[in-house]
PDB file of N, CA, C and O in Angstrom:
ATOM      1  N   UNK A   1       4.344   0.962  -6.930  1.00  0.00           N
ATOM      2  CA  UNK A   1       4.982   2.242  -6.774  1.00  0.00           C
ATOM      3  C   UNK A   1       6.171   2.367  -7.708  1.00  0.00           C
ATOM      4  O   UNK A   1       6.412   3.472  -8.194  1.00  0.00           O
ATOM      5  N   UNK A   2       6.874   1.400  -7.976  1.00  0.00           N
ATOM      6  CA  UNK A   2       7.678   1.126  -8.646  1.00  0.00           C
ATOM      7  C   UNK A   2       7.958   1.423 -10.420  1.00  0.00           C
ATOM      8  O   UNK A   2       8.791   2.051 -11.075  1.00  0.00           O
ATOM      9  N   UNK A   3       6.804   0.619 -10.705  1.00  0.00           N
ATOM     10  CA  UNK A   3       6.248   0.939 -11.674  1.00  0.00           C
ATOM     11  C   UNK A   3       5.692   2.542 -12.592  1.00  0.00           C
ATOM     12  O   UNK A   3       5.643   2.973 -13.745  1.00  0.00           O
ATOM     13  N   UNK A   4       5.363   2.969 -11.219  1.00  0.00           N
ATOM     14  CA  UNK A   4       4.686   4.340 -11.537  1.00  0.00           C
ATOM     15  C   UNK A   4       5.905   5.675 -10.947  1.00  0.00           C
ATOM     16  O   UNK A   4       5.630   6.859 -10.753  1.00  0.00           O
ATOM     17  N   UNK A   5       7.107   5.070 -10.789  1.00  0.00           N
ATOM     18  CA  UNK A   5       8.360   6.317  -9.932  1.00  0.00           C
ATOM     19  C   UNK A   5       7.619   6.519  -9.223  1.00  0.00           C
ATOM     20  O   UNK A   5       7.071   7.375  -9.919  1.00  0.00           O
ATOM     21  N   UNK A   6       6.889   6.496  -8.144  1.00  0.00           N
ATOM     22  CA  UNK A   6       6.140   7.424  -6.441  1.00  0.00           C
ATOM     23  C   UNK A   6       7.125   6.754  -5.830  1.00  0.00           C
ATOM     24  O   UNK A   6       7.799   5.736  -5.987  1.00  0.00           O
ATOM     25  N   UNK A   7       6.983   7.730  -5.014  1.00  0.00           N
ATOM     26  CA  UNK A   7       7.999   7.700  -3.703  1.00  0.00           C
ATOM     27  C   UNK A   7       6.887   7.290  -2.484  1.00  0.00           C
ATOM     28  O   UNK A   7       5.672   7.377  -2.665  1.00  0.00           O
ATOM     29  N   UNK A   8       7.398   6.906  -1.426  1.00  0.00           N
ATOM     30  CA  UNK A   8       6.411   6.641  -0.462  1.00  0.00           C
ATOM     31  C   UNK A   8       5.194   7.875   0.283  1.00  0.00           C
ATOM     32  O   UNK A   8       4.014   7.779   0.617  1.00  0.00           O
ATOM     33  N   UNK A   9       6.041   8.818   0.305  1.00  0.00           N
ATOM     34  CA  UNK A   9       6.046  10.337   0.377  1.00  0.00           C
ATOM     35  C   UNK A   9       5.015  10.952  -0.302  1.00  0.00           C
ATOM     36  O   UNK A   9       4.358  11.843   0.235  1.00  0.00           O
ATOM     37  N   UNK A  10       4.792  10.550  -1.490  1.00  0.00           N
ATOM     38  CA  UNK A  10       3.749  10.839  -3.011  1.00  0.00           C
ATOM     39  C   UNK A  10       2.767  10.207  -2.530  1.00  0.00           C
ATOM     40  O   UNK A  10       1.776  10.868  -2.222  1.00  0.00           O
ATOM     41  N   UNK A  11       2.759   8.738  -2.326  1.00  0.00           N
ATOM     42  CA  UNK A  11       1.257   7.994  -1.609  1.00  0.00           C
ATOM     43  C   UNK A  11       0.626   8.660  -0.611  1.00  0.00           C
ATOM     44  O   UNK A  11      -0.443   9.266  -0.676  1.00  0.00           O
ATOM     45  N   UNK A  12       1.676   8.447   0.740  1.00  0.00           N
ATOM     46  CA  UNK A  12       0.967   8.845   1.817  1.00  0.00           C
ATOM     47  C   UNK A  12       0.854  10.501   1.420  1.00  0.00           C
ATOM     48  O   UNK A  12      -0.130  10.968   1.992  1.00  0.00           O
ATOM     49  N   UNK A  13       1.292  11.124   0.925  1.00  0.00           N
ATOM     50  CA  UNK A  13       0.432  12.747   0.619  1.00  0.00           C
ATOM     51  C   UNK A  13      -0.942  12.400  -0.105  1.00  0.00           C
ATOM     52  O   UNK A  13      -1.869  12.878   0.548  1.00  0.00           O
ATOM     53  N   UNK A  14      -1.283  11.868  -1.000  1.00  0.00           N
ATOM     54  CA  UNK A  14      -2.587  11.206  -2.003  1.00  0.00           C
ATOM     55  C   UNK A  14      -3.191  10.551  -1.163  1.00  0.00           C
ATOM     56  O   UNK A  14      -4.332  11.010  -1.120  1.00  0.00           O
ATOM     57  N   UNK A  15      -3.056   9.533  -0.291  1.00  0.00           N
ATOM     58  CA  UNK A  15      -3.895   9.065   0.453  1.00  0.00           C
ATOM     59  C   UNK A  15      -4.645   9.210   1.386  1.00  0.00           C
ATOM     60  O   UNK A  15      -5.715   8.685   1.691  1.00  0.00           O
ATOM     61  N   UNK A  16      -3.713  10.332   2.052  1.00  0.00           N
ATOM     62  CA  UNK A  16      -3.450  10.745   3.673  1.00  0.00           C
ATOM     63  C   UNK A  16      -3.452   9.489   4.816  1.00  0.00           C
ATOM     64  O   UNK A  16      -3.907   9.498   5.960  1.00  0.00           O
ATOM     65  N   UNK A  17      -2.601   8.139   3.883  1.00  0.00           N
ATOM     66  CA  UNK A  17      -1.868   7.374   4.615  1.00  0.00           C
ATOM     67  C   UNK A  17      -1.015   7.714   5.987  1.00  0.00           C
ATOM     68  O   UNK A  17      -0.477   8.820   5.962  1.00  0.00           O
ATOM     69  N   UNK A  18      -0.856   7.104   6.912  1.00  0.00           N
ATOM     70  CA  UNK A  18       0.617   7.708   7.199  1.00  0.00           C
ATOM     71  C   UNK A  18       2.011   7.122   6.770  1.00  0.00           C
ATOM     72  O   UNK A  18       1.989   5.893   6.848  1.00  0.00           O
ATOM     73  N   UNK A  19       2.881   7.483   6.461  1.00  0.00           N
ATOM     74  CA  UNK A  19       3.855   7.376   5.807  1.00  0.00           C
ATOM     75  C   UNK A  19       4.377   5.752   6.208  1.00  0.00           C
ATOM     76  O   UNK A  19       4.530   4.848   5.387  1.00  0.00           O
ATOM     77  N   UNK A  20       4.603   5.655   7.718  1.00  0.00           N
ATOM     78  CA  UNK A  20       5.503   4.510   8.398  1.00  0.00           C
ATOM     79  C   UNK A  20       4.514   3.178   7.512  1.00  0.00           C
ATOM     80  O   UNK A  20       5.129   2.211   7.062  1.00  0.00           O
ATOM     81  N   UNK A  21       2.786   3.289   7.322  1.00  0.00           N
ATOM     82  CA  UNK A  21       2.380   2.452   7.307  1.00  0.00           C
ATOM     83  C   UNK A  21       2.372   1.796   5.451  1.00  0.00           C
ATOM     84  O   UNK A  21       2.317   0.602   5.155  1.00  0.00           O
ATOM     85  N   UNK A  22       2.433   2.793   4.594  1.00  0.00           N
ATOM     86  CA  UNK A  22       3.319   2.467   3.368  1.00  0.00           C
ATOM     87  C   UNK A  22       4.794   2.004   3.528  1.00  0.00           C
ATOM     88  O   UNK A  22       5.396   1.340   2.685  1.00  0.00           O
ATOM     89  N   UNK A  23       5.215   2.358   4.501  1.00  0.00           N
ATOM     90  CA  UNK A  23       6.737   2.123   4.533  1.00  0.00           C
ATOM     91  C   UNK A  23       6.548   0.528   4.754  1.00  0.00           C
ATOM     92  O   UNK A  23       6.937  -0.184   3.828  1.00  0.00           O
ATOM     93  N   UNK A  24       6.160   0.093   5.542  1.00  0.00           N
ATOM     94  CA  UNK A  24       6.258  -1.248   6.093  1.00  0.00           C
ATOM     95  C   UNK A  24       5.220  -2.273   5.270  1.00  0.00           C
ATOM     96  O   UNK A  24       4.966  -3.365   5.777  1.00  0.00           O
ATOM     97  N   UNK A  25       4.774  -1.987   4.306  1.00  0.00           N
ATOM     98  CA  UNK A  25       3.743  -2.455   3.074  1.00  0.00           C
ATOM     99  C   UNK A  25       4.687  -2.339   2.346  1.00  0.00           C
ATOM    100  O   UNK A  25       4.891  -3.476   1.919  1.00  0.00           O
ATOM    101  N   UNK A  26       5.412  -1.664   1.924  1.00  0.00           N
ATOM    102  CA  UNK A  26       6.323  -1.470   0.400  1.00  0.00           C
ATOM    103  C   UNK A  26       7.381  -2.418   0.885  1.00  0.00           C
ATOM    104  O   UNK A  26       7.827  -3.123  -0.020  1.00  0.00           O
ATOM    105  N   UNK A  27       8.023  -2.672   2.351  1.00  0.00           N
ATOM    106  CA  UNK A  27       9.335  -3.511   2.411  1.00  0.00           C
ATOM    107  C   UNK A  27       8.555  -4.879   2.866  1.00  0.00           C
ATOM    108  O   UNK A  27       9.278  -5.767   3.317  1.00  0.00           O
ATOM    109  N   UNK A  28       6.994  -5.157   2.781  1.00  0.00           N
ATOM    110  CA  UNK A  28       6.602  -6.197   3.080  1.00  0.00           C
ATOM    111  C   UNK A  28       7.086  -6.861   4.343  1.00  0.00           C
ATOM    112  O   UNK A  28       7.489  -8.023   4.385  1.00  0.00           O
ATOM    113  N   UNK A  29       6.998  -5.801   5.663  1.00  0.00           N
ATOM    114  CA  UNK A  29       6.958  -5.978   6.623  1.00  0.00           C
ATOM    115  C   UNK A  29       6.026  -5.428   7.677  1.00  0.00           C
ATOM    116  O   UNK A  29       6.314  -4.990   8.791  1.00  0.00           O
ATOM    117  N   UNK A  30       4.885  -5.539   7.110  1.00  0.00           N
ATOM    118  CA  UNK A  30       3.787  -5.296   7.773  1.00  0.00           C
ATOM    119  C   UNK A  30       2.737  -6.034   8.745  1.00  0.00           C
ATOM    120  O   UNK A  30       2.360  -6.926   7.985  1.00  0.00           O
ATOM    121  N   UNK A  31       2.090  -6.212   9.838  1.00  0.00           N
ATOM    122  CA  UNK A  31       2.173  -7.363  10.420  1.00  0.00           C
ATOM    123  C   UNK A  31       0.430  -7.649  10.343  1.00  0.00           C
ATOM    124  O   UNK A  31      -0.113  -8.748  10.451  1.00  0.00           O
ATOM    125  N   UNK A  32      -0.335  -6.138  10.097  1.00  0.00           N
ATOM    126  CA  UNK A  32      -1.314  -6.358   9.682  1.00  0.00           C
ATOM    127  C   UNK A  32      -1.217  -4.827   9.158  1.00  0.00           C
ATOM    128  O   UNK A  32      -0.301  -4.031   9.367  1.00  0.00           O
ATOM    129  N   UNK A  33      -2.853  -4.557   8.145  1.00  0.00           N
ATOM    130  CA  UNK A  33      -2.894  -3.557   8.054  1.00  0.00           C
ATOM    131  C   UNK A  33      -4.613  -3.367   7.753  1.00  0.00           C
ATOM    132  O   UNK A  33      -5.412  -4.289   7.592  1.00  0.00           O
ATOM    133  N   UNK A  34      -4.894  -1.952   7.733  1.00  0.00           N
ATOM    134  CA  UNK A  34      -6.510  -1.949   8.372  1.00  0.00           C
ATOM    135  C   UNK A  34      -7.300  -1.760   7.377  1.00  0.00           C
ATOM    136  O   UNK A  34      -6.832  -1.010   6.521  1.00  0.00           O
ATOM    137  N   UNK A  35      -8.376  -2.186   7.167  1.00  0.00           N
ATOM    138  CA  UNK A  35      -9.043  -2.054   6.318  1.00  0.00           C
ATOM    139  C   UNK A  35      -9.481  -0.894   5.416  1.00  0.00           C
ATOM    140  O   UNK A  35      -9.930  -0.961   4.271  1.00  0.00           O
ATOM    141  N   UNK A  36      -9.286   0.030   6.069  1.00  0.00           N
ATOM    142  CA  UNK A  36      -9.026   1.306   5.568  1.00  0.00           C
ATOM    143  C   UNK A  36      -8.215   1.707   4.888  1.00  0.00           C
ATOM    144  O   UNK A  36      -8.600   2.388   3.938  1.00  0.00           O
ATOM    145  N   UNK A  37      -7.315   1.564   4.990  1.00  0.00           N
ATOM    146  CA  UNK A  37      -5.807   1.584   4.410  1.00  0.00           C
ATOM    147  C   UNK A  37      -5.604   0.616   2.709  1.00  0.00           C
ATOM    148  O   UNK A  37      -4.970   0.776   1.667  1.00  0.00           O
ATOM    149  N   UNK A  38      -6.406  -0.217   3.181  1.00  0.00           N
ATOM    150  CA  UNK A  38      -6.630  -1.191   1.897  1.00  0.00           C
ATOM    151  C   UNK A  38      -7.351  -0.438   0.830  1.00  0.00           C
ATOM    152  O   UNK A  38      -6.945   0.068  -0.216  1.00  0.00           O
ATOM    153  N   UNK A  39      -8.520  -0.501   1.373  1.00  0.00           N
ATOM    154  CA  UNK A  39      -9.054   0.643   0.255  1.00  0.00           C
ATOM    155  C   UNK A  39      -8.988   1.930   0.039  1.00  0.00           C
ATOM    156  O   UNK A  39      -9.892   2.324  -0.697  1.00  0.00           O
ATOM    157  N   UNK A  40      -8.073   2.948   0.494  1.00  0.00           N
ATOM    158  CA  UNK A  40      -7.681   3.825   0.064  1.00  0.00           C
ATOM    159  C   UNK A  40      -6.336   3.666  -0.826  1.00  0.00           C
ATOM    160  O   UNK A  40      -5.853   4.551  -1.531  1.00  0.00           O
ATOM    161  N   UNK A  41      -5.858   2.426  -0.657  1.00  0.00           N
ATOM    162  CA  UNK A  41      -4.644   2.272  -1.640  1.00  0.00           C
ATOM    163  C   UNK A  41      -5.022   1.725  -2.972  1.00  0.00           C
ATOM    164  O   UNK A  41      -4.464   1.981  -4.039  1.00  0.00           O
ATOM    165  N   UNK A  42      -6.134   0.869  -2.758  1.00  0.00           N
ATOM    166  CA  UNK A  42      -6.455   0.001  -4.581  1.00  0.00           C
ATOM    167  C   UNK A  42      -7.069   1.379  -4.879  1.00  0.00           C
ATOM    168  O   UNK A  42      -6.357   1.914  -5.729  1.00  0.00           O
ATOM    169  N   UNK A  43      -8.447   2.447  -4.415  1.00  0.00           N
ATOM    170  CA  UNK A  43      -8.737   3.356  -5.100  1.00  0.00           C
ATOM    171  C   UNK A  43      -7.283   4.308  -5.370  1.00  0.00           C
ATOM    172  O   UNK A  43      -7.158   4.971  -6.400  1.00  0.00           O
ATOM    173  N   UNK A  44      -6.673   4.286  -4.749  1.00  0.00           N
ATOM    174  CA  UNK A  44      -5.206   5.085  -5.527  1.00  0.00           C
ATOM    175  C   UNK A  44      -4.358   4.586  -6.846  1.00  0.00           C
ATOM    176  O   UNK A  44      -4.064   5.274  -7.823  1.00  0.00           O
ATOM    177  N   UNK A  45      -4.111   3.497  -6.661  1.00  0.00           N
ATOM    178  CA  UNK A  45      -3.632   2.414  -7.809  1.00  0.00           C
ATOM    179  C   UNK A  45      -5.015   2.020  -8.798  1.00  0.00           C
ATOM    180  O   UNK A  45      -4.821   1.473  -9.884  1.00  0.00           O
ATOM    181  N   UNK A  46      -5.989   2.244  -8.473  1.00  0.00           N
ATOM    182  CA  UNK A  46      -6.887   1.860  -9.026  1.00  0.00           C
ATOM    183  C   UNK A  46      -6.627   0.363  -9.784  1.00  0.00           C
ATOM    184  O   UNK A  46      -6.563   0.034 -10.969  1.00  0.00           O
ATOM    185  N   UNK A  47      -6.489  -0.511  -8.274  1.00  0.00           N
ATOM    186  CA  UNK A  47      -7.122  -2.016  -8.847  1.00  0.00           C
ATOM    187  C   UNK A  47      -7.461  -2.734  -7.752  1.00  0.00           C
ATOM    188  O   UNK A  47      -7.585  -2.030  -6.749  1.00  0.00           O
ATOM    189  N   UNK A  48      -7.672  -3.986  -7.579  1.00  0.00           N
ATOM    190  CA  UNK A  48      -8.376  -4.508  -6.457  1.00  0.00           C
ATOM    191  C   UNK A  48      -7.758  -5.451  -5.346  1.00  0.00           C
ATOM    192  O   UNK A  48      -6.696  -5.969  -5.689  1.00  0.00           O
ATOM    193  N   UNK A  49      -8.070  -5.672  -4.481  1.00  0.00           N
ATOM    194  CA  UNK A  49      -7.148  -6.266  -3.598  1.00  0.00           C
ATOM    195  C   UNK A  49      -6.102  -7.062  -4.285  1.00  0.00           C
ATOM    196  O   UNK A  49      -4.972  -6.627  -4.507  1.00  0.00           O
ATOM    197  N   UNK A  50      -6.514  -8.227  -4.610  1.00  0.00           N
ATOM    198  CA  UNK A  50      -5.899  -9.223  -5.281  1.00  0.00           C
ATOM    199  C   UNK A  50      -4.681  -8.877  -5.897  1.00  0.00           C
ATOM    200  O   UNK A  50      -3.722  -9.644  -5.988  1.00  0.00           O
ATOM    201  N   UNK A  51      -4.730  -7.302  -6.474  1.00  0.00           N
ATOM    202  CA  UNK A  51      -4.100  -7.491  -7.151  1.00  0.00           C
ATOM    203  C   UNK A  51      -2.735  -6.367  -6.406  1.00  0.00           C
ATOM    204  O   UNK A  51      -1.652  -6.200  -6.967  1.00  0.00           O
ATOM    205  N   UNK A  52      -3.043  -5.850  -5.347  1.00  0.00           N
ATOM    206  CA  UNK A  52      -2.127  -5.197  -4.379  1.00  0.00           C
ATOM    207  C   UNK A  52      -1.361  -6.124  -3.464  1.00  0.00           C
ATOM    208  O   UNK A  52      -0.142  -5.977  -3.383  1.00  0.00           O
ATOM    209  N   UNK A  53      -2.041  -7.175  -2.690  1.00  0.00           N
ATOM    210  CA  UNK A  53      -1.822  -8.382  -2.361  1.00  0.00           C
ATOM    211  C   UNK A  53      -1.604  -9.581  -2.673  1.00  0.00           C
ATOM    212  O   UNK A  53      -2.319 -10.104  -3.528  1.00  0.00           O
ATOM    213  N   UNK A  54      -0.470 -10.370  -1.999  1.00  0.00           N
ATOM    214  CA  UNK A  54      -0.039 -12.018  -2.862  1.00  0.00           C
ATOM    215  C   UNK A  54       0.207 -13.142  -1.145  1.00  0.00           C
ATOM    216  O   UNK A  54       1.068 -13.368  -0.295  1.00  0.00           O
ATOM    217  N   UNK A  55      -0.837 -13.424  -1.403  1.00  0.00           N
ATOM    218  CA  UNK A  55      -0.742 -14.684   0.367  1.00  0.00           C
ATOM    219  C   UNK A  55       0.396 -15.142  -0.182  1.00  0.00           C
ATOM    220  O   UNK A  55       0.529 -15.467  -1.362  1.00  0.00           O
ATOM    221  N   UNK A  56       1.212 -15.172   0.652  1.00  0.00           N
ATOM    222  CA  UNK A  56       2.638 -16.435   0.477  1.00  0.00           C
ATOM    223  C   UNK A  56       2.540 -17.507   1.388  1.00  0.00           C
ATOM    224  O   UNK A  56       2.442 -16.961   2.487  1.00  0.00           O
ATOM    225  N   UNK A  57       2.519 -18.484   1.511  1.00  0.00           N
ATOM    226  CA  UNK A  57       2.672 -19.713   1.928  1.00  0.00           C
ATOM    227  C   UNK A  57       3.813 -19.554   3.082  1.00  0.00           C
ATOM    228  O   UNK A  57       4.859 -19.036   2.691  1.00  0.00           O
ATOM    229  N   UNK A  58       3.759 -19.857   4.175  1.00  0.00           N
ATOM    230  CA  UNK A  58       4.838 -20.302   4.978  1.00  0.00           C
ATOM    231  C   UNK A  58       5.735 -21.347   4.774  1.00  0.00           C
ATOM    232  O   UNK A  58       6.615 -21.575   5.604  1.00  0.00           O
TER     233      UNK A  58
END
């Protein structure tokens, strides 16, 4: 998002995300999120999980 200036606001309007659930993905405090949501965000960014997502190690 960063990269591209969007606001959270800009996604969830393009996605028809809801907002809270970008919110808590962008501050990487999300505790899960649904499969749906996944792929409506790489087809938005247009790239693939991997590359929206980074496993961190505990």
């Amino acid at each position: 998002m960063g990269e591209r200036k969007l606001k959270i606001a800009d996604v969830a309007r393009e996605t028809g995300l809801n907002r809270n659930t970008i919110t808590l993905l962008y501050q990487e405090t999300a505790a899960r999120v649904e499969l749906d949501a996944i792929d409506k965000l790489c087809k938005f960014f247009g790239v693939g999980v991997g590359e929206l997502f980074e496993r961190v190690p505990d």
